[in-house]
C-alpha positions in Angstrom: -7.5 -19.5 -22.2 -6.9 -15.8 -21.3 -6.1 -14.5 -17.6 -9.6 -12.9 -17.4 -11.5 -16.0 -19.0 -10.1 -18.5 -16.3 -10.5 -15.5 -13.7 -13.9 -16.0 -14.4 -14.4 -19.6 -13.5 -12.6 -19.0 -10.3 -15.4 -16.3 -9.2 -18.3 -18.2 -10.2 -17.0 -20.9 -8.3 -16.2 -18.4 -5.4 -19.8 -16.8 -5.6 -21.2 -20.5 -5.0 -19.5 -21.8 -2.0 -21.1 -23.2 0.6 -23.1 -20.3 2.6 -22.7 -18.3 -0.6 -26.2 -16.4 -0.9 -28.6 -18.3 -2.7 -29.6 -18.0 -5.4 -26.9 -15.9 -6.2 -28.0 -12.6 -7.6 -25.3 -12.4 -10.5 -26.7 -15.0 -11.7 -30.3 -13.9 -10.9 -30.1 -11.4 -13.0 -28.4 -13.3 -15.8 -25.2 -11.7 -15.3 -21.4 -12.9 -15.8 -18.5 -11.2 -14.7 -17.1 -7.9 -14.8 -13.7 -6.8 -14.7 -12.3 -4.6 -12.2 -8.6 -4.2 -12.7 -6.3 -5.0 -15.5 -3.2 -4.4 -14.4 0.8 -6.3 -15.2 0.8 -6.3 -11.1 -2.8 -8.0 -10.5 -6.1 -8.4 -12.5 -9.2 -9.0 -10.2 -12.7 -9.8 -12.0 -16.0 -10.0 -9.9 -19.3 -12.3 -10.3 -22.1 -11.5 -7.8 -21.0 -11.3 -4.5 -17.2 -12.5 -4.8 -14.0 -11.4 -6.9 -11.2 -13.4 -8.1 -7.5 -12.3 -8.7 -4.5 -13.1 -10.7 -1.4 -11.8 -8.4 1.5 -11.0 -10.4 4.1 -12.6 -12.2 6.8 -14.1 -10.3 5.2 -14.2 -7.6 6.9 -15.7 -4.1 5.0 -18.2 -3.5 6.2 -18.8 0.3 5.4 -15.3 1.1 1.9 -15.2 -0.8 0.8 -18.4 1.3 1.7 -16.6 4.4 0.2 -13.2 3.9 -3.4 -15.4 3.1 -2.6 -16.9 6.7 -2.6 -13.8 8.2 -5.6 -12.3 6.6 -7.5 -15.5 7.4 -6.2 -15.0 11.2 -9.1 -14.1 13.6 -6.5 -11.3 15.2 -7.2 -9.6 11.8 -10.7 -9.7 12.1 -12.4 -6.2 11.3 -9.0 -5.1 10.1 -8.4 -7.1 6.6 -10.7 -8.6 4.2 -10.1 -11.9 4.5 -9.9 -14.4 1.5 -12.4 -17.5 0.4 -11.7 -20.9 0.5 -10.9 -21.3 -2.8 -8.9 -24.7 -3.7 -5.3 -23.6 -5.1 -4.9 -22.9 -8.4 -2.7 -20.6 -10.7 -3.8 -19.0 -14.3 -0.3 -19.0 -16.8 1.9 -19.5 -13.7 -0.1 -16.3 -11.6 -1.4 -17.7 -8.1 -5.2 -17.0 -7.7 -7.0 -15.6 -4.6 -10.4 -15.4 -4.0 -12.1 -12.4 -2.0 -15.8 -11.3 -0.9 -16.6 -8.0 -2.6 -16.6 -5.1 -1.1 -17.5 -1.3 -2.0 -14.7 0.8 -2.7 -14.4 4.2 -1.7 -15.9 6.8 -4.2 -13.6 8.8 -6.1 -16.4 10.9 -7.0 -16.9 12.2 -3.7 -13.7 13.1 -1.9 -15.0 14.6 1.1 -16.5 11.3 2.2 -12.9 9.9 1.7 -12.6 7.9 5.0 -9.0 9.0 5.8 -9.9 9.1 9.9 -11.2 5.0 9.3 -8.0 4.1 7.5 -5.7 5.4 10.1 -7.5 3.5 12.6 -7.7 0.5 10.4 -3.5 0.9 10.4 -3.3 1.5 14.4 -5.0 -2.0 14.9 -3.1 -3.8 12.6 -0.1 -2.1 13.6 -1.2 -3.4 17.2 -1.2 -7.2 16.3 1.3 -9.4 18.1 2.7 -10.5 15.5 4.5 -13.3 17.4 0.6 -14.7 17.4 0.8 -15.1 13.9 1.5 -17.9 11.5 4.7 -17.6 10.1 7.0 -16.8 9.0 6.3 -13.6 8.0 7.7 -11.8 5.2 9.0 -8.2 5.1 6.9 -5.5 4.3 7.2 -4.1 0.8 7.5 -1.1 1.4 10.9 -0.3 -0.1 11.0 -2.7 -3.0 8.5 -0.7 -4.1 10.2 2.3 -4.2 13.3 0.5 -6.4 10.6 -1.1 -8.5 9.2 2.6 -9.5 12.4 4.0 -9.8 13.4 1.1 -12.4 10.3 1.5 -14.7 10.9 5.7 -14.4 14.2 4.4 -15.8 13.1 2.1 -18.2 10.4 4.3 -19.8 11.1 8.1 -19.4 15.3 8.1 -18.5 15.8 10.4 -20.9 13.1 13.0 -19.8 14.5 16.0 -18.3 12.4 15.5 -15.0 14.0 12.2 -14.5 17.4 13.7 -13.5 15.3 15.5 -10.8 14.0 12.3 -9.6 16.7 10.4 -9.9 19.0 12.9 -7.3 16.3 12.5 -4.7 16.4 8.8 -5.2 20.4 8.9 -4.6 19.7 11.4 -1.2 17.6 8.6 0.2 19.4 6.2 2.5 20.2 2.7 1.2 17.6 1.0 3.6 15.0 3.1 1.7 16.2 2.3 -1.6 15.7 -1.7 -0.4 19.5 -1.7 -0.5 20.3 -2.7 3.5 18.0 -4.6 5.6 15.9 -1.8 8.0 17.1 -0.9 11.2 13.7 -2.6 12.7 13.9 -5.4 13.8 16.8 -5.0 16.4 15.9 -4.6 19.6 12.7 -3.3 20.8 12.9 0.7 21.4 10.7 3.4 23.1 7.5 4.2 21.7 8.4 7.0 19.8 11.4 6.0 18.1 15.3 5.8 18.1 18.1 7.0 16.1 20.0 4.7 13.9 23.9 4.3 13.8 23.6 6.8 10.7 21.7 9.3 12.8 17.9 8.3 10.6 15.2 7.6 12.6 13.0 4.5 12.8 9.6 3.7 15.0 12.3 1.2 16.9 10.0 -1.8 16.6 8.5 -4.7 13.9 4.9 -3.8 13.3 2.4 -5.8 11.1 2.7 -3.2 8.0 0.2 -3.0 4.7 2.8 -2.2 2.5 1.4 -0.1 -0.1 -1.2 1.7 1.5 -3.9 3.9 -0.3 -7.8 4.9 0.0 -7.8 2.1 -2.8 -6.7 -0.4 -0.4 -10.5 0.3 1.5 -13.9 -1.6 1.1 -17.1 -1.7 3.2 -17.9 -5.1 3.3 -20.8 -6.8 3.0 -21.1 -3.9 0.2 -22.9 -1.4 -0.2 -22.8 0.1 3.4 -20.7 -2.2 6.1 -17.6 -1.4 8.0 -14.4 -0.6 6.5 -11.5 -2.7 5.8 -8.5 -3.3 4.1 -7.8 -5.6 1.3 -4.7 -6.6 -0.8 -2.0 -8.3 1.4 0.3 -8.5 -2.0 2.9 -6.1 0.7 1.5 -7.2 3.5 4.6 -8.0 6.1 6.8 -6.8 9.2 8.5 -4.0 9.0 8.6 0.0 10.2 5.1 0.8 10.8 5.7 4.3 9.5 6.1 3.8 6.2 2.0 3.2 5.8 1.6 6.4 7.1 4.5 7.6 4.4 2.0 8.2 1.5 -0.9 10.9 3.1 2.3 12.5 4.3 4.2 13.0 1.2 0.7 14.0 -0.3 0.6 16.5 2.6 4.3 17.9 2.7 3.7 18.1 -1.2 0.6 20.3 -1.0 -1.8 17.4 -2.5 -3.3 16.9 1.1 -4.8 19.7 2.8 -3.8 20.1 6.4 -6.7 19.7 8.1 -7.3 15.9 6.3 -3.7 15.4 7.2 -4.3 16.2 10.9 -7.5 14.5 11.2 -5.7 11.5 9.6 -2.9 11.4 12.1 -5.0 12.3 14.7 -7.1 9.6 14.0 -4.2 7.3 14.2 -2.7 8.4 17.6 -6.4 8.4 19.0 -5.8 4.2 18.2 -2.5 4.1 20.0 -1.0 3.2 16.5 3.0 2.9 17.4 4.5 4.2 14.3 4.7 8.1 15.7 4.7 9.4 18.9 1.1 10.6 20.2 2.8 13.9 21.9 5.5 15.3 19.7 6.6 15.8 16.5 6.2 13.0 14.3 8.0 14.4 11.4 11.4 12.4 12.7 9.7 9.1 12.1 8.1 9.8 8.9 10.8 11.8 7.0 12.7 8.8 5.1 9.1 7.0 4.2 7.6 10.0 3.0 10.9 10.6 0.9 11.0 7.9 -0.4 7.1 7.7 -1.0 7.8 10.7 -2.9 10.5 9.9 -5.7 8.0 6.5 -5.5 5.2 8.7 -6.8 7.0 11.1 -8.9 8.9 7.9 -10.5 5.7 6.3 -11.7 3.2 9.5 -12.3 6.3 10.6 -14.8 6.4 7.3 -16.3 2.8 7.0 -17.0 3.0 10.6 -18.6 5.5 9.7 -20.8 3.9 6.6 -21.5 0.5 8.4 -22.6 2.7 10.7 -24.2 2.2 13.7 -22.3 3.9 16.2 -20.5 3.4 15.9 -16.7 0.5 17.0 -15.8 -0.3 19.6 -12.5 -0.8 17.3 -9.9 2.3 15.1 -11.6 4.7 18.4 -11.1 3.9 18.7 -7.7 5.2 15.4 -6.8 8.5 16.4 -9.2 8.7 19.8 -7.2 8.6 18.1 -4.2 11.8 15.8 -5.2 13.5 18.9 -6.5 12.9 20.4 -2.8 14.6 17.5 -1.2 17.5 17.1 -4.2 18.8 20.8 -3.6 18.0 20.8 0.0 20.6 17.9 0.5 22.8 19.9 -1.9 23.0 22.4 0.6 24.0 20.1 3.1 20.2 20.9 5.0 18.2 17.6 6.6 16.5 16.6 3.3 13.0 16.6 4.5 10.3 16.5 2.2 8.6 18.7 4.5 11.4 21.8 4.0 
């Protein structure tokens, strides 16, 4: 039976649990499911009111059971979407969650993008005690990511000439970024605000509950189609430097593809919720420098493989992300802090 056909099962299973609604409208209107995403790193499939998702190959199993714990925790409620009670099971190997749907944000409509609800979203859940939580807790994925991209860059477009760009801000990152060393968080607890490393980089100075991979697809109003924000997919979910969710609006912004007036009402938004990662009062530019970095070669790495994939040159928005790398490559070169913001 195929991923999508078992998928299936799990959500009409999930769409009748107890205190489901009733009857359910799926199935009031003769309906079966719909697939949402159809992806090597998750596949997710809806009926009615709930959605059911294959996580992705090889997945840890330890870590997977304790990132459900934590969204199921009631210091995450409002913050994450937390799953259903679905009995355990796996579809070829792939462990299966089961989640209430929520609306996601329009792409359609960018304006309404709620960048100002996300940040706050990340200041609570950077907030959470995290000694309060079941654990233990794995590390956020930030990083890995980062290595993961850069790997399929390698295996799929190695040989296109805007790989060698990539590639020389990838070796200008430090090795934590590149998920080489373990992160300087973690030691002992620093000022809010942040504190130098022994190699002179800078880290928010304490472990944070993190996201991991965080996006305006990672938002849903739930119940759909009008009810509070939140996030969902705890597939990075872990402790970790809270300012590498922040990383991604500010590589978009230090790379031109976020204007700044979203980018200031997005950190503003943030600080306004005490969110630790940056400092509320300052420059926050010393805390943010190696995610956004390293958020960068992430996106260049994977928009260039997807273009050479589709068999297409780079496209404009694509470039940007390139240009940005080239910016930090040649401003290491010249033996200049390789800020993505230079």
């Amino acid at each position: 039976m195929s991923v999508v056909r078992e998928l299936a099962l799990a959500a009409r299973i999930a769409a009748h649990l107890p205190g489901a609604r009733r009857p359910c409208p799926a199935c009031r209107r003769d309906e079966d499911v719909s697939v949402l995403a159809d992806r090597g790193d998750g596949v997710v499939v809806r009926h009615g009111e709930a959605v059911a998702k294959a996580h992705a190959p090889g997945t840890d199993q330890n870590g997977h059971r304790a990132r459900l714990a934590v969204a199921s925790h009631p210091l995450l409620a409002g913050i994450l979407l937390p799953p259903l009670p679905l009995d355990a099971r796996q579809v070829h190997g792939r462990p299966v969650t089961a989640w209430p749907y929520g609306a996601p944000v329009n792409p359609e409509d960018p304006d309404a993008a709620p960048w100002e609800e996300a940040a706050a979203l990340l200041a609570r859940l950077h907030r959470v005690d995290v000694t309060a939580l079941p654990g233990p807790l794995p590390p956020m994925r930030g990083p890995a990511k980062v290595a993961r991209a850069l790997a399929r860059m390698e295996s799929v477009a190695g040989e296109h000439r805007a790989a060698a760009v990539v590639r020389r801000a990838w070796d200008r990152l430090p090795a934590r970024a590149r998920d080489e060393t373990p992160s300087p968080v973690g030691d002992a607890p620093a000022p809010r605000g942040g504190t130098p490393s022994p190699r002179g980089e800078t880290s928010s100075g304490r472990d944070a509950l993190c996201h991991g991979d965080l996006h305006l697809g990672q938002l849903v109003r739930h119940p759909a189609p009008s009810g509070s924000w939140l996030l969902i997919d705890v597939d990075d979910l872990g402790v970790g430097d809270p300012a590498w969710d922040l990383a991604r609006p500010a590589a978009w912004y230090a790379a031109g593809l976020l204007s700044p007036q979203v980018w200031q009402r997005f950190l503003g938004a943030y600080t306004a919720e005490q969110g630790p990662a940056v400092p509320a009062d300052s420059d926050p530019w010393p805390q943010l420098d190696v995610p956004a970095r390293a958020l960068t070669v992430q996106t260049a790495a994977l928009s260039l493989a997807r273009a050479v994939a589709e068999r297409r040159e780079p496209d404009e928005v694509d470039q940007m992300m390139i240009d940005a790398c080239a910016r930090m490559a040649d401003l290491a070169r010249v033996g200049v802090r390789a800020s993505v913001v230079g």
